[in-house]
N, CA, C, O and CB atoms as a CASP TS submission, in Angstrom:
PFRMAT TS
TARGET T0000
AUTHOR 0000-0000-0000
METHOD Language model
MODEL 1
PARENT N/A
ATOM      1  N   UNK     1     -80.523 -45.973 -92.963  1.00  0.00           N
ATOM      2  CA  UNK     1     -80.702 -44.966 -93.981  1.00  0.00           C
ATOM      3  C   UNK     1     -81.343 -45.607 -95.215  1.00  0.00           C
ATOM      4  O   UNK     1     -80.867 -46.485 -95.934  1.00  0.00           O
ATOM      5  CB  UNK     1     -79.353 -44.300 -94.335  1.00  0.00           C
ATOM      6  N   UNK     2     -82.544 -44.970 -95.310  1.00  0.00           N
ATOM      7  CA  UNK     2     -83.017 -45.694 -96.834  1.00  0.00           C
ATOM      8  C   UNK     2     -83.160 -44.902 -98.081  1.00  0.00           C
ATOM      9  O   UNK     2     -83.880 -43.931 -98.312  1.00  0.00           O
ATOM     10  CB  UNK     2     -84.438 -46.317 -96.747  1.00  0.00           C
ATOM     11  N   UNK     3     -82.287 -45.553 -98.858  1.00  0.00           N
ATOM     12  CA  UNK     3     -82.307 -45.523-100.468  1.00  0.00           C
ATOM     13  C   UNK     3     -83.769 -44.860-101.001  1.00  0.00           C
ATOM     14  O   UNK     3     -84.782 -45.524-100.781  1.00  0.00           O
ATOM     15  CB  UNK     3     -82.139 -47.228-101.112  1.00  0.00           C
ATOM     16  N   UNK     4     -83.870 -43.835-101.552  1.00  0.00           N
ATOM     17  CA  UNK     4     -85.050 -43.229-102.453  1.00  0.00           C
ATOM     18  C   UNK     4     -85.393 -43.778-103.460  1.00  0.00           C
ATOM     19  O   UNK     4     -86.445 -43.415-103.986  1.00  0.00           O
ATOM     20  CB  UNK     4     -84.891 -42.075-102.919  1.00  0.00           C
ATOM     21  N   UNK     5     -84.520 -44.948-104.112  1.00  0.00           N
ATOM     22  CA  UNK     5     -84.824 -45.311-105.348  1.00  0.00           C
ATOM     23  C   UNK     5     -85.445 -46.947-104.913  1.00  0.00           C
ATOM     24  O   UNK     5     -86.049 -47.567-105.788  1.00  0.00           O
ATOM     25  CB  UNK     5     -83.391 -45.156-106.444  1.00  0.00           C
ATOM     26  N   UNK     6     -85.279 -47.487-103.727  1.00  0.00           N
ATOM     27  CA  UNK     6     -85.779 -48.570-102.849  1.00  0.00           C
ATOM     28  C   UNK     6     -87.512 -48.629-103.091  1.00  0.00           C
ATOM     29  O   UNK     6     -88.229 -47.642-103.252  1.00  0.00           O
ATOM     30  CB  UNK     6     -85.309 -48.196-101.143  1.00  0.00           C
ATOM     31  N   UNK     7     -87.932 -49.993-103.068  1.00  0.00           N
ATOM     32  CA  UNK     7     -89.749 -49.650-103.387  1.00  0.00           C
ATOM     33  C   UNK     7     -89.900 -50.880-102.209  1.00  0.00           C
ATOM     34  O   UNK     7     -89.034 -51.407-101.510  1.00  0.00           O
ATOM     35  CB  UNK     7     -90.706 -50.067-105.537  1.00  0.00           C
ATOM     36  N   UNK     8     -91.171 -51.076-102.279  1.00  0.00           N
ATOM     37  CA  UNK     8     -91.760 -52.014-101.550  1.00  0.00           C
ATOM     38  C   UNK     8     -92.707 -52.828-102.392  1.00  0.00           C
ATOM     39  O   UNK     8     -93.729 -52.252-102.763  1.00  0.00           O
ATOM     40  CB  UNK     8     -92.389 -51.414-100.443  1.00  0.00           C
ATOM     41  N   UNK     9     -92.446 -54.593-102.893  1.00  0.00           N
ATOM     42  CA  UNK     9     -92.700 -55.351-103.445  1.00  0.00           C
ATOM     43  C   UNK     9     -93.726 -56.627-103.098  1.00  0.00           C
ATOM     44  O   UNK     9     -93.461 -56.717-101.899  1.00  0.00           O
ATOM     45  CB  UNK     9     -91.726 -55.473-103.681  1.00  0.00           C
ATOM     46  N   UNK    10     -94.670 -57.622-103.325  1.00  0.00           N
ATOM     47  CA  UNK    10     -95.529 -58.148-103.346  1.00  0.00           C
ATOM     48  C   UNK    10     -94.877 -59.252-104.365  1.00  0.00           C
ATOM     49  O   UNK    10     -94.588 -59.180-105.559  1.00  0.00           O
ATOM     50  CB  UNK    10     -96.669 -57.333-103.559  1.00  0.00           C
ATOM     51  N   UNK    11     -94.769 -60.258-103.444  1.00  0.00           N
ATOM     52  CA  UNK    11     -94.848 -61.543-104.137  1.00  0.00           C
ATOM     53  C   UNK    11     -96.070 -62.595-103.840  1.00  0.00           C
ATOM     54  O   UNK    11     -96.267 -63.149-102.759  1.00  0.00           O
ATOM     55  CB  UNK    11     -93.586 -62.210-103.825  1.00  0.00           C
ATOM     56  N   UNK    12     -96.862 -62.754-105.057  1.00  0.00           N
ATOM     57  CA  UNK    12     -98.398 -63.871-104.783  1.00  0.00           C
ATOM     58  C   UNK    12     -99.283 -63.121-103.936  1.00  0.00           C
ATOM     59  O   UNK    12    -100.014 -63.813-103.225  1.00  0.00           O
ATOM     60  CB  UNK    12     -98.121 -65.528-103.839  1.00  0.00           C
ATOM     61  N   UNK    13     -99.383 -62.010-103.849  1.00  0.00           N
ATOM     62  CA  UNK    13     -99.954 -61.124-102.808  1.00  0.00           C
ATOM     63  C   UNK    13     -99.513 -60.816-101.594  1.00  0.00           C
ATOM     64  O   UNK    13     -99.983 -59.782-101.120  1.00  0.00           O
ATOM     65  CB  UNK    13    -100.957 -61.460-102.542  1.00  0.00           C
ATOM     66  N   UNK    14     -98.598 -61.522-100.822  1.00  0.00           N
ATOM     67  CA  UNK    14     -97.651 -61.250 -99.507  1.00  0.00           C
ATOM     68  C   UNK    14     -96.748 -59.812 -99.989  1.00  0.00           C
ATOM     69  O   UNK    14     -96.474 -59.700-101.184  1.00  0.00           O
ATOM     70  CB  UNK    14     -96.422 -62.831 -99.151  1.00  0.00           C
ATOM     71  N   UNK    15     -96.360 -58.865 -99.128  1.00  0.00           N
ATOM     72  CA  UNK    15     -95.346 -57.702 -98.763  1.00  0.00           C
ATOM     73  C   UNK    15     -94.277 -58.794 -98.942  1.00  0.00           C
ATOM     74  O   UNK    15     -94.373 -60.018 -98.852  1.00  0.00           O
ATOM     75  CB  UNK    15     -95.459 -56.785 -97.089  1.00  0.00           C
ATOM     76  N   UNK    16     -93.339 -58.082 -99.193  1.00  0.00           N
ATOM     77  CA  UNK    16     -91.800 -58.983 -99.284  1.00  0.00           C
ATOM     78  C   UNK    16     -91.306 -58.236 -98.211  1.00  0.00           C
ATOM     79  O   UNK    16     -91.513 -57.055 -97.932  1.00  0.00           O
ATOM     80  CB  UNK    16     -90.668 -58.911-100.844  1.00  0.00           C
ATOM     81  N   UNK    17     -90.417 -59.339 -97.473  1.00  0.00           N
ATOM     82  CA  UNK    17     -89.752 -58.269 -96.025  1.00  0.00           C
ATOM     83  C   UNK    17     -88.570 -59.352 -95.984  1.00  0.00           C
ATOM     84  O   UNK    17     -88.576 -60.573 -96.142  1.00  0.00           O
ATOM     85  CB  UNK    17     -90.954 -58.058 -94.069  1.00  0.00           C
ATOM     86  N   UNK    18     -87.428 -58.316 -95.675  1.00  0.00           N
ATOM     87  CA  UNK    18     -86.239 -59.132 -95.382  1.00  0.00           C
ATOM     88  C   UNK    18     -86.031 -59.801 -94.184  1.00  0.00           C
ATOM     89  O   UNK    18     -86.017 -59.268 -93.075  1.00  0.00           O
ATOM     90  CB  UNK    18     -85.221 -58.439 -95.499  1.00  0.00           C
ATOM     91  N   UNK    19     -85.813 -61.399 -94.514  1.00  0.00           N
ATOM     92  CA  UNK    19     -85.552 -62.707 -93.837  1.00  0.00           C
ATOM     93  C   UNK    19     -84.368 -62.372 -92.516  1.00  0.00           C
ATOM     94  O   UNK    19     -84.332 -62.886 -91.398  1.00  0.00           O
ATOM     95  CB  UNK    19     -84.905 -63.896 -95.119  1.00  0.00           C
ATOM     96  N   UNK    20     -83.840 -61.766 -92.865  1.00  0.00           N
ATOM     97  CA  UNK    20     -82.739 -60.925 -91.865  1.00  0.00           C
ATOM     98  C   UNK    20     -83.143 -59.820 -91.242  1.00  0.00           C
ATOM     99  O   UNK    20     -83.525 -60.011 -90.088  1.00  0.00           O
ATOM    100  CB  UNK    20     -81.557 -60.410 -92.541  1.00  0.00           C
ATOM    101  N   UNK    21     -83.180 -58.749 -91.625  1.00  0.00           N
ATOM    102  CA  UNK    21     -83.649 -57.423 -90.900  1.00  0.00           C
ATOM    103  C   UNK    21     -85.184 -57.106 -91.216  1.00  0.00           C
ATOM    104  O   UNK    21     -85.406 -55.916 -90.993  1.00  0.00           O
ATOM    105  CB  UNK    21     -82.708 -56.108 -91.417  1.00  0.00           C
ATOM    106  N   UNK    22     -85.898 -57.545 -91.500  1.00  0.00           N
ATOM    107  CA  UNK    22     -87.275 -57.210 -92.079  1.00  0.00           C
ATOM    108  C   UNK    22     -87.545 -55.850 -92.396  1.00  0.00           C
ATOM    109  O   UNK    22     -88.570 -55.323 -91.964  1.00  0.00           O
ATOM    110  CB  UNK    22     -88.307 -57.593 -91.198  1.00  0.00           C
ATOM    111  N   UNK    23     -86.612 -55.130 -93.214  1.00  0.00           N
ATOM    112  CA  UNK    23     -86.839 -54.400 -93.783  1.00  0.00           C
ATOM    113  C   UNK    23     -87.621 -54.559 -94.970  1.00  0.00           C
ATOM    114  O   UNK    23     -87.671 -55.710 -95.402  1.00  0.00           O
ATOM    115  CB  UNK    23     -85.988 -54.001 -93.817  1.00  0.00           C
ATOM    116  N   UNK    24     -88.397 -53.457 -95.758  1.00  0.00           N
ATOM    117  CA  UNK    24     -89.433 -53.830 -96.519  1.00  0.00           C
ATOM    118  C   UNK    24     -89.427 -52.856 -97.989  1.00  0.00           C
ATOM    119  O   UNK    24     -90.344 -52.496 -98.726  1.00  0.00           O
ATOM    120  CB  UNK    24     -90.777 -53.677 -95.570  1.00  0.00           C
ATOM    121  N   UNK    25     -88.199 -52.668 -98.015  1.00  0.00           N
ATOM    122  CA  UNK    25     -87.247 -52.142 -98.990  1.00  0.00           C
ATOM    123  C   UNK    25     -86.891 -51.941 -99.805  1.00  0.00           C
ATOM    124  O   UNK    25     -86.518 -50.768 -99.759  1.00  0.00           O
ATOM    125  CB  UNK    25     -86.763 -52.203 -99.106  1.00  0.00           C
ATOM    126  N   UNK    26     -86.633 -52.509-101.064  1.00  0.00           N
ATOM    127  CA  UNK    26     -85.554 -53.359-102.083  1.00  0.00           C
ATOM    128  C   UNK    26     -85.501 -52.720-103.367  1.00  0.00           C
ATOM    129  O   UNK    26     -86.204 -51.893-103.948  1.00  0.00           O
ATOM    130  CB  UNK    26     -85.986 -54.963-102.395  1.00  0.00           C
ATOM    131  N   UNK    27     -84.245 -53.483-103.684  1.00  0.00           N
ATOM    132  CA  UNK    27     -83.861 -52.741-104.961  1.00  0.00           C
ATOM    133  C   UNK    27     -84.138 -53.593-106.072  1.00  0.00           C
ATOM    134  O   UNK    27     -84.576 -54.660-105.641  1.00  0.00           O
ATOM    135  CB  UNK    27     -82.380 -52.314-105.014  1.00  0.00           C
ATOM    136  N   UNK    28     -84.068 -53.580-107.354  1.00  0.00           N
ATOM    137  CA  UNK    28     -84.164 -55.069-108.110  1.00  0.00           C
ATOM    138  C   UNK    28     -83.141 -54.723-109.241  1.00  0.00           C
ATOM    139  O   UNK    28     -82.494 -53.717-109.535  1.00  0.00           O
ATOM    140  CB  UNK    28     -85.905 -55.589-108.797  1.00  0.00           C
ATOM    141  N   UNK    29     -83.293 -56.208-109.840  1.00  0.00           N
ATOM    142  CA  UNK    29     -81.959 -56.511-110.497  1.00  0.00           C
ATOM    143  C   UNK    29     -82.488 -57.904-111.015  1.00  0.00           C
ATOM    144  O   UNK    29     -83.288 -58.591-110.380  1.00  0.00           O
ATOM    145  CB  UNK    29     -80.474 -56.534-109.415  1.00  0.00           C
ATOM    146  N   UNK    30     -81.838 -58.314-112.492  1.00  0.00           N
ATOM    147  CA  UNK    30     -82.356 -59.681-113.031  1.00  0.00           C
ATOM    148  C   UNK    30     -81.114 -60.348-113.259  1.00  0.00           C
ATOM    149  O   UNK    30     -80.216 -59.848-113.937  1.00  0.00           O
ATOM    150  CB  UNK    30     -83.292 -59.638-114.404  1.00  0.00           C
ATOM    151  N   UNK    31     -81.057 -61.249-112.815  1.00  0.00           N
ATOM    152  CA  UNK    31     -79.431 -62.084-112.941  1.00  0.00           C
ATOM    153  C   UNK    31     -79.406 -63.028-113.816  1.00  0.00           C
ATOM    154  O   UNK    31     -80.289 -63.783-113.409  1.00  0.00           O
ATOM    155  CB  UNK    31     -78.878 -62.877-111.656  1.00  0.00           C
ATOM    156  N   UNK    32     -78.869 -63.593-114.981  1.00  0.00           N
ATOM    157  CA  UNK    32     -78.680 -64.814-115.324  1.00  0.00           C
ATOM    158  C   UNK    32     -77.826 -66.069-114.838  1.00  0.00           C
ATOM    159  O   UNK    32     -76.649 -66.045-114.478  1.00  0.00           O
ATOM    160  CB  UNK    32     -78.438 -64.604-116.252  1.00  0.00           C
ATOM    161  N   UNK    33     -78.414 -66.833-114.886  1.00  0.00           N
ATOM    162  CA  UNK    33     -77.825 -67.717-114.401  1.00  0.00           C
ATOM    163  C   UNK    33     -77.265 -68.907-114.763  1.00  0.00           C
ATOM    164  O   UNK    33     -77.843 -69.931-115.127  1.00  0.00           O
ATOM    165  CB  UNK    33     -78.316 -67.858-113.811  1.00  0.00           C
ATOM    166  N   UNK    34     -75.640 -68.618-114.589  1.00  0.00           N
ATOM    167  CA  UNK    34     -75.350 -68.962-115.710  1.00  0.00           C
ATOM    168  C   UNK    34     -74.950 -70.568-115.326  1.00  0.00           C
ATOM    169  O   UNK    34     -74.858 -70.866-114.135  1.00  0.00           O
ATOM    170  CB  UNK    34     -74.275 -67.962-116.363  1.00  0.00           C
ATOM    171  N   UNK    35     -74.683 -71.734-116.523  1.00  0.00           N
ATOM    172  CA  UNK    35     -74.207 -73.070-116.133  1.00  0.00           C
ATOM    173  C   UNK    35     -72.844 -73.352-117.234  1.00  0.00           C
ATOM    174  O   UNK    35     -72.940 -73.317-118.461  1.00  0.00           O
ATOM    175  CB  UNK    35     -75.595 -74.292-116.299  1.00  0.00           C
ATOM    176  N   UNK    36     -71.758 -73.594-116.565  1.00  0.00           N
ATOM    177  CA  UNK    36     -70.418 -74.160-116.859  1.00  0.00           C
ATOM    178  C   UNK    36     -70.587 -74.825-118.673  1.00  0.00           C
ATOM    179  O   UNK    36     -69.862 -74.565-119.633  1.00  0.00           O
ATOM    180  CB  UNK    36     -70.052 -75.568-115.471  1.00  0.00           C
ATOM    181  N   UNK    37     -71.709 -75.651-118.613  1.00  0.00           N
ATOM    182  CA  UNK    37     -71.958 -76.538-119.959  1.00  0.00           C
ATOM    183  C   UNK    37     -72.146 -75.167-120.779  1.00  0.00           C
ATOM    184  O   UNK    37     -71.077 -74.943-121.347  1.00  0.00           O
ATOM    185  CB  UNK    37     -73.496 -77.813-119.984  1.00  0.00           C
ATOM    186  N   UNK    38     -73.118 -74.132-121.070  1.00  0.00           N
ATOM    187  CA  UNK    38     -73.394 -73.279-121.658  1.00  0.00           C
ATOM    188  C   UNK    38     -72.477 -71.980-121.945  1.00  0.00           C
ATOM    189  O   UNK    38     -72.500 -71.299-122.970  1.00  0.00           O
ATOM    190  CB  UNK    38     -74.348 -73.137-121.173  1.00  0.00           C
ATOM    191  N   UNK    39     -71.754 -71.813-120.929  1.00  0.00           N
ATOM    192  CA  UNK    39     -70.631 -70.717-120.749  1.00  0.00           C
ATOM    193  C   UNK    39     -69.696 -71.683-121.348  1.00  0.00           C
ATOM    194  O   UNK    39     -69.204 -71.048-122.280  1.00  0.00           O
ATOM    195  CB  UNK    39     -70.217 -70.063-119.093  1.00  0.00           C
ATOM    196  N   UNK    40     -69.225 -72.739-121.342  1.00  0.00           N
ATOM    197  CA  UNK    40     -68.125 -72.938-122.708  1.00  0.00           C
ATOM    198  C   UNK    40     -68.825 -73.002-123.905  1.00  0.00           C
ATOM    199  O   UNK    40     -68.188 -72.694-124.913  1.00  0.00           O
ATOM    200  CB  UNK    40     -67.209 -74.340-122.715  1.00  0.00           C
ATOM    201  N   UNK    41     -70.055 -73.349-124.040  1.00  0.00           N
ATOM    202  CA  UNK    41     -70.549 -73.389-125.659  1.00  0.00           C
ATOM    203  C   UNK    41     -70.798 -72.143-125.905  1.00  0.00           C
ATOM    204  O   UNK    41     -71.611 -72.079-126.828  1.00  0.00           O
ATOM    205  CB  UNK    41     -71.876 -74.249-126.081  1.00  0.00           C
ATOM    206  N   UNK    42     -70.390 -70.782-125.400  1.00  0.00           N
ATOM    207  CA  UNK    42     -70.984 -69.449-125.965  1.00  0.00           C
ATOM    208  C   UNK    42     -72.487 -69.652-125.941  1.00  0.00           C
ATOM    209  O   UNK    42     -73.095 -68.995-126.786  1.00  0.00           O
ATOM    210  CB  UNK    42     -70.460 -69.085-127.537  1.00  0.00           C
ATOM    211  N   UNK    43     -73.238 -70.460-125.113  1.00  0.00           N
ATOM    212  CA  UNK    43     -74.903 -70.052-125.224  1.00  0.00           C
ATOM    213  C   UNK    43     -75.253 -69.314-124.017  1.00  0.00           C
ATOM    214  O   UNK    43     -76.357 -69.548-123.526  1.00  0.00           O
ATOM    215  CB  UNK    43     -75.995 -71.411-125.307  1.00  0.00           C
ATOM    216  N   UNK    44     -74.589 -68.573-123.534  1.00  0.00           N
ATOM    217  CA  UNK    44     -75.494 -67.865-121.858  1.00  0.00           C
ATOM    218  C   UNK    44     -76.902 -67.824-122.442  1.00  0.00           C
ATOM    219  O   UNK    44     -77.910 -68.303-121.925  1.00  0.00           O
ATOM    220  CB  UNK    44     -74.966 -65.802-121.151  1.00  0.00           C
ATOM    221  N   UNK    45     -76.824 -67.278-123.418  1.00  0.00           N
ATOM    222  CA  UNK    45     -78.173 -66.548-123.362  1.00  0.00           C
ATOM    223  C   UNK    45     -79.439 -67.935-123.137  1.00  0.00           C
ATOM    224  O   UNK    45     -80.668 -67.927-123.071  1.00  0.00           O
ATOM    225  CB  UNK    45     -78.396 -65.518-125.081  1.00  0.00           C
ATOM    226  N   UNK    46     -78.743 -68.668-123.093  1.00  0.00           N
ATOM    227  CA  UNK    46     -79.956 -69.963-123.033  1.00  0.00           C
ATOM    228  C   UNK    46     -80.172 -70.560-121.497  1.00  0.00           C
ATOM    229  O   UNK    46     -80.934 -71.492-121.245  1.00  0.00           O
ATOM    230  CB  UNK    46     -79.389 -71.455-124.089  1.00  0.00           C
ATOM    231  N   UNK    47     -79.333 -69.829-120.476  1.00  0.00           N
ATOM    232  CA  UNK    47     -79.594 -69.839-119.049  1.00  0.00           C
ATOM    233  C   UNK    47     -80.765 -69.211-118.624  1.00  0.00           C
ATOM    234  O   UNK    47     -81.548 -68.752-119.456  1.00  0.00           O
ATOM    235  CB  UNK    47     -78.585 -69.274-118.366  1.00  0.00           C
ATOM    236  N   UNK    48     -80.937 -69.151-117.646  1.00  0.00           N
ATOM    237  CA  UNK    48     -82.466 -68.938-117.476  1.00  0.00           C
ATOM    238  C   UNK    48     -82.048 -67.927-116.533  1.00  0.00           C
ATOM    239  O   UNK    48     -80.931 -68.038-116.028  1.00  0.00           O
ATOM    240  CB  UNK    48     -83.579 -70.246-116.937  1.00  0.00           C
ATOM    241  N   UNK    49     -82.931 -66.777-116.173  1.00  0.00           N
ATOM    242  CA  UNK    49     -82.949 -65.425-115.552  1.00  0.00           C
ATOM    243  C   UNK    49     -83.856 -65.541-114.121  1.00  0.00           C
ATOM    244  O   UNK    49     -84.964 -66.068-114.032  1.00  0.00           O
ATOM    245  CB  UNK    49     -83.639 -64.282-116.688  1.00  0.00           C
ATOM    246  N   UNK    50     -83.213 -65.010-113.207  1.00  0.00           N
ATOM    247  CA  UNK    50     -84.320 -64.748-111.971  1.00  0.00           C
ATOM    248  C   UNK    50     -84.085 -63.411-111.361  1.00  0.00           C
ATOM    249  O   UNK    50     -82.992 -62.845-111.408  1.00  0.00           O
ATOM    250  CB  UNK    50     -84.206 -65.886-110.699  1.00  0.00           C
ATOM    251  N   UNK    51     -85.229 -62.886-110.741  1.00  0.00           N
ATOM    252  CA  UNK    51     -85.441 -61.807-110.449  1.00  0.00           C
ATOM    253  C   UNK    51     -84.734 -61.983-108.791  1.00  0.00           C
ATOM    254  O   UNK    51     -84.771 -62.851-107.919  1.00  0.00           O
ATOM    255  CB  UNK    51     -87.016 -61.424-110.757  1.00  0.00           C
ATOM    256  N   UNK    52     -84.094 -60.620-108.953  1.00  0.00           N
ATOM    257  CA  UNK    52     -83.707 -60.554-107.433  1.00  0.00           C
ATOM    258  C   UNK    52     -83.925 -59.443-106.518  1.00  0.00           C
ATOM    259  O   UNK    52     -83.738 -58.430-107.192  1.00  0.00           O
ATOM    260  CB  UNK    52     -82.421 -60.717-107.323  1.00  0.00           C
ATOM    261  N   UNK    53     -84.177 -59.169-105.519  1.00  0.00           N
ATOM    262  CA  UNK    53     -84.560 -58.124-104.571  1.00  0.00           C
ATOM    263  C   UNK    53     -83.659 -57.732-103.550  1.00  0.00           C
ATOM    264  O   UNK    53     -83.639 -58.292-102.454  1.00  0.00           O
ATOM    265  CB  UNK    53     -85.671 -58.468-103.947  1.00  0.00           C
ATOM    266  N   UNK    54     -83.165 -57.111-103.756  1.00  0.00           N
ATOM    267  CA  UNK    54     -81.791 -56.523-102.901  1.00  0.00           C
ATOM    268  C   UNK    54     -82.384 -55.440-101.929  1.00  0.00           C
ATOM    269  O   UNK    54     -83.009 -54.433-102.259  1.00  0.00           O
ATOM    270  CB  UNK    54     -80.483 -55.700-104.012  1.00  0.00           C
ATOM    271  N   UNK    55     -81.971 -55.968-100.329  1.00  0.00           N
ATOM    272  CA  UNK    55     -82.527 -55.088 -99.144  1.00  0.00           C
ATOM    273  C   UNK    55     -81.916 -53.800 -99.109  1.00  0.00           C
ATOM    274  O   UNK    55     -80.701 -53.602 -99.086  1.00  0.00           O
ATOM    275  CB  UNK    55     -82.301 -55.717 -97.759  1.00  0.00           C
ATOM    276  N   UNK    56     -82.611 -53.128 -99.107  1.00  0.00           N
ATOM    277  CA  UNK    56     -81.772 -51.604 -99.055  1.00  0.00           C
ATOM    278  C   UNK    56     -81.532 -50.972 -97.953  1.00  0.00           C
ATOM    279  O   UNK    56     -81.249 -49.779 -97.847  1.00  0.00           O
ATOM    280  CB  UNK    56     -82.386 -50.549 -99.718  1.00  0.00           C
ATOM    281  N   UNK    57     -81.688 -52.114 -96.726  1.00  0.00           N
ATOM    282  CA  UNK    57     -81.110 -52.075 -95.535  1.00  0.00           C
ATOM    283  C   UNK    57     -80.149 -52.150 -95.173  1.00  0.00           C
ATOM    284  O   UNK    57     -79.452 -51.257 -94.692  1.00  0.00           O
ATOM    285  CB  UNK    57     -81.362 -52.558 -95.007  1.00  0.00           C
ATOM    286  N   UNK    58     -79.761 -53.929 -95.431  1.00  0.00           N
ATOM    287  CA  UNK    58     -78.429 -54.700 -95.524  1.00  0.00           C
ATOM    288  C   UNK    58     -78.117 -55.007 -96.483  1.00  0.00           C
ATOM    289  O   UNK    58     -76.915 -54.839 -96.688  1.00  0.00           O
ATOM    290  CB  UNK    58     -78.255 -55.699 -94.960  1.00  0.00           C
ATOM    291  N   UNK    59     -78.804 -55.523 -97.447  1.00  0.00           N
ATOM    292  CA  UNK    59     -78.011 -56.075 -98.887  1.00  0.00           C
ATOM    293  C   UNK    59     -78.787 -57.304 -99.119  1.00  0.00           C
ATOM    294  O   UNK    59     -78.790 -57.786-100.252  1.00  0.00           O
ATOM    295  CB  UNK    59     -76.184 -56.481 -98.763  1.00  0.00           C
ATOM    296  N   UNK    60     -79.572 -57.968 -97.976  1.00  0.00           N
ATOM    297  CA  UNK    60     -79.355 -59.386 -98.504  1.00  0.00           C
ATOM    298  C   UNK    60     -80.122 -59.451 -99.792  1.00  0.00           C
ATOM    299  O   UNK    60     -81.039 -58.652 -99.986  1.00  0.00           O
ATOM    300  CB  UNK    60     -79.861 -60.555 -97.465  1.00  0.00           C
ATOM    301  N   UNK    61     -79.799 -60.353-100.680  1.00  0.00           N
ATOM    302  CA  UNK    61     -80.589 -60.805-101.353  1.00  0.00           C
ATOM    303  C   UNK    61     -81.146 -62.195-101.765  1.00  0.00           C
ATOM    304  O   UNK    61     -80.693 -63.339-101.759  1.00  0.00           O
ATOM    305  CB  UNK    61     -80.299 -60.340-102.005  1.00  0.00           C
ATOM    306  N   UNK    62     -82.799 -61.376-102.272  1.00  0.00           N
ATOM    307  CA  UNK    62     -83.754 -62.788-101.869  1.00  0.00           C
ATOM    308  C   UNK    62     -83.934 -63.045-103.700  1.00  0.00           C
ATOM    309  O   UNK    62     -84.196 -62.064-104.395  1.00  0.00           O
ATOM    310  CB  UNK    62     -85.765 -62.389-100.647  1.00  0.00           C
ATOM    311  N   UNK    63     -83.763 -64.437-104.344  1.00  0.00           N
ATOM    312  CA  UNK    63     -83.772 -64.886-105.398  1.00  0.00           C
ATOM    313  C   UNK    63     -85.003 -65.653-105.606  1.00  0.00           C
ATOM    314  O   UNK    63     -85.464 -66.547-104.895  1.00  0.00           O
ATOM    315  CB  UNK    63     -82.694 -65.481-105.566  1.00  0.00           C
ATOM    316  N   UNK    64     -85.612 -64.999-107.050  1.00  0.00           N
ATOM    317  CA  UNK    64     -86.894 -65.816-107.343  1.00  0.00           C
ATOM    318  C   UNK    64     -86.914 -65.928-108.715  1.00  0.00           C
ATOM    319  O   UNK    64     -86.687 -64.981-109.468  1.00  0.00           O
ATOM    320  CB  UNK    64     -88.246 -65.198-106.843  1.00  0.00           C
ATOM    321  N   UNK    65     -87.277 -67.482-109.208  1.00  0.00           N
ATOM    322  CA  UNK    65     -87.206 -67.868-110.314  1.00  0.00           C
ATOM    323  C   UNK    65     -88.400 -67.963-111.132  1.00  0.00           C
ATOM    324  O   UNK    65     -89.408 -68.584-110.794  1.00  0.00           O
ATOM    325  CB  UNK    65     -86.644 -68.839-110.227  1.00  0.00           C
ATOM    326  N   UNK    66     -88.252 -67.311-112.248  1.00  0.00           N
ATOM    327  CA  UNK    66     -89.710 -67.265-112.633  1.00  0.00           C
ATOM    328  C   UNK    66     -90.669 -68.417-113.011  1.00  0.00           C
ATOM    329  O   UNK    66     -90.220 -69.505-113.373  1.00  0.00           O
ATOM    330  CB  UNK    66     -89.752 -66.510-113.653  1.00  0.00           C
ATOM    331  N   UNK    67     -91.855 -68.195-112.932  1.00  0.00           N
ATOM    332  CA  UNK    67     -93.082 -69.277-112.832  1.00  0.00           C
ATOM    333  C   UNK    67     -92.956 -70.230-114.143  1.00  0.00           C
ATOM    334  O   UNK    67     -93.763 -71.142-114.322  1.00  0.00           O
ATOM    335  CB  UNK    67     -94.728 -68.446-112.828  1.00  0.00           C
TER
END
């Protein structure tokens, strides 16, 4: 069953297709990421962010860090 709000994405010019089900799908979402040293000093915000693509098949998700 696929999600209406699901798109189909291009990374470097390649289709993105899931590594698991090759569905061609996804949802997105930007995660920070966070590190232990920074989360006790109150700096998250100085972690660095990657984009993620969530299969709207199965779920998996594929993580990419920006350039």
């Amino acid at each position: 069953m696929m999600n209406h709000d699901a798109q189909r994405y291009s990374i470097n010019g390649r289709e993105l297709r899931c590594p698991i089900c090759s569905h061609d799908h996804f949802h997105t979402r930007h995660t920070l990421m966070g590190t232990a040293g920074k989360s006790f000093f109150d700096v998250n915000w100085m972690n660095p962010e990657a984009d993620n693509y969530i299969c709207s098949e199965c779920g998996y998700v594929l993580w990419f860090l920006p350039k």
